[in-house]
VOGU-3710 file (C-alpha; in Angstrom, 3 decimals, decimal comma):
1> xxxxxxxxxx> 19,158/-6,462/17,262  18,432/-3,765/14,943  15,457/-5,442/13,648  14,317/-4,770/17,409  15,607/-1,397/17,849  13,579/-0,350/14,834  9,821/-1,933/16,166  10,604/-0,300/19,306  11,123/3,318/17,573  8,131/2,598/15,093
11> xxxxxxxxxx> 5,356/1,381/17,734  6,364/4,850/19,936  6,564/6,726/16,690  2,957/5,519/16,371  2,110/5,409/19,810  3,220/9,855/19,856  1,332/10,011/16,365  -1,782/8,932/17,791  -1,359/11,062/20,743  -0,647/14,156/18,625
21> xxxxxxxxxx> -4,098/13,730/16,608  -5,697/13,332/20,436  -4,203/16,504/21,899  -4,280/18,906/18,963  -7,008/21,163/19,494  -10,636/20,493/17,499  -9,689/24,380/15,597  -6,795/22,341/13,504  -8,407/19,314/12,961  -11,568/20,889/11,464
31> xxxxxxxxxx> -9,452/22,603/8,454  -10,012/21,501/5,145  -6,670/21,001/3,824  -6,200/18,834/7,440  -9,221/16,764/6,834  -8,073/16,245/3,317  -5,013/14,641/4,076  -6,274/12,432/6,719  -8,701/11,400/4,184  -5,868/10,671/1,836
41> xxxxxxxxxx> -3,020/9,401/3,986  -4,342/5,677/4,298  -4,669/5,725/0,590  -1,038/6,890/-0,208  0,120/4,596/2,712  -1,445/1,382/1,347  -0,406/1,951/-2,066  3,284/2,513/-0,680  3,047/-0,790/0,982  1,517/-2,320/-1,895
51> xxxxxxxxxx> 4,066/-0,856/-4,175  6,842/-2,035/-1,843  5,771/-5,651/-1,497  4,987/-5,864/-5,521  8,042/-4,836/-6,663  10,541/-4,921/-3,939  12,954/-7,769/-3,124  15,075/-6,759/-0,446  17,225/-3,535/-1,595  16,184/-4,384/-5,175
61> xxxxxxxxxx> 13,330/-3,828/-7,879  11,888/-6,573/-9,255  9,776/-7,036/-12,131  8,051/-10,284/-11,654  4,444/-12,620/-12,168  3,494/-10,344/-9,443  4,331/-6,863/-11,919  2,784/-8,685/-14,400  -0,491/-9,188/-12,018  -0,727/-5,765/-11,058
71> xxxxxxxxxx> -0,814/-4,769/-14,710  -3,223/-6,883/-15,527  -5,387/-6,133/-12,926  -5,098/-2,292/-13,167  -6,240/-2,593/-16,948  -9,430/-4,344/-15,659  -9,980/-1,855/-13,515  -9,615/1,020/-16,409  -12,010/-1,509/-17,911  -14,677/-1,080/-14,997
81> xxxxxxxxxx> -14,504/-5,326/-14,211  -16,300/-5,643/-11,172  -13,639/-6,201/-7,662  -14,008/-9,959/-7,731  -13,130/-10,255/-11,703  -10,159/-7,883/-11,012  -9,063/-10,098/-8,426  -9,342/-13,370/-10,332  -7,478/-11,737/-13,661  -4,414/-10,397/-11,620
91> xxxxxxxxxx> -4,002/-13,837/-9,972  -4,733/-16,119/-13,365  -2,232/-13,855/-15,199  0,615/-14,031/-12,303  -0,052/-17,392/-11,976  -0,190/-17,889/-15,718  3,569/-15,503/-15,477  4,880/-18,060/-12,751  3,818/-20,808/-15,391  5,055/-19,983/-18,240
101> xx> 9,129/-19,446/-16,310  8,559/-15,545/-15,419
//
C-alpha cells in the first residue's frame, strides 16, 4: 500500500510542478540563473537515476559488472570514442565482469 501511496504523492507532486512552471509569470522564467537550472536539471536528474540504478541494490551500494561498465565506458569517453564505441566497451567489459564471476 505504500508503494501506492507514494505514486499517488509523486504524479501530483509532478502534476503541481508542471503547473508552477505554467503560472509563474514570463519576468521569472526569463532570468538567467532560472534558465540555467532548467537547462541543467534533466542533466543532474538523469545522472541521479543513472547513478541509482548502477550502483544501488535496494538500501545498499553495490559495486558490480555494471561499476565496472560505467568505468570503462567513462574512460572512453575521456578518450573521445565515438557514442556507439562507448556503448559497445561498457557492455563487452560488464559482460566480460559477469564472465569472469564479478
Amino acid at each position: 500500500m505504500h508503494t501506492w501511496i507514494a505514486i499517488g504523492v509523486t504524479a501530483v507532486g509532478c502534476y503541481l510542478v508542471k503547473y508552477l512552471g505554467l503560472a509563474a509569470p514570463a519576468g521569472i522564467l526569463e532570468r538567467p540563473l532560472v534558465k540555467r537550472l532548467a537547462a541543467l536539471l534533466p542533466v543532474a536528474l538523469l545522472a541521479a537515476l543513472t547513478a541509482q540504478q548502477t550502483f544501488g541494490e535496494g538500501q545498499d551500494l553495490m559495486l558490480d559488472a555494471r561499476a565496472a561498465g560505467v568505468a570503462a565506458a567513462a574512460l572512453a569517453l575521456v578518450l573521445r570514442a565515438p557514442f556507439l564505441l562507448v556503448v559497445a566497451v561498457a557492455v563487452a567489459v560488464a559482460a566480460g565482469v559477469r564472465a569472469l564471476g564479478g
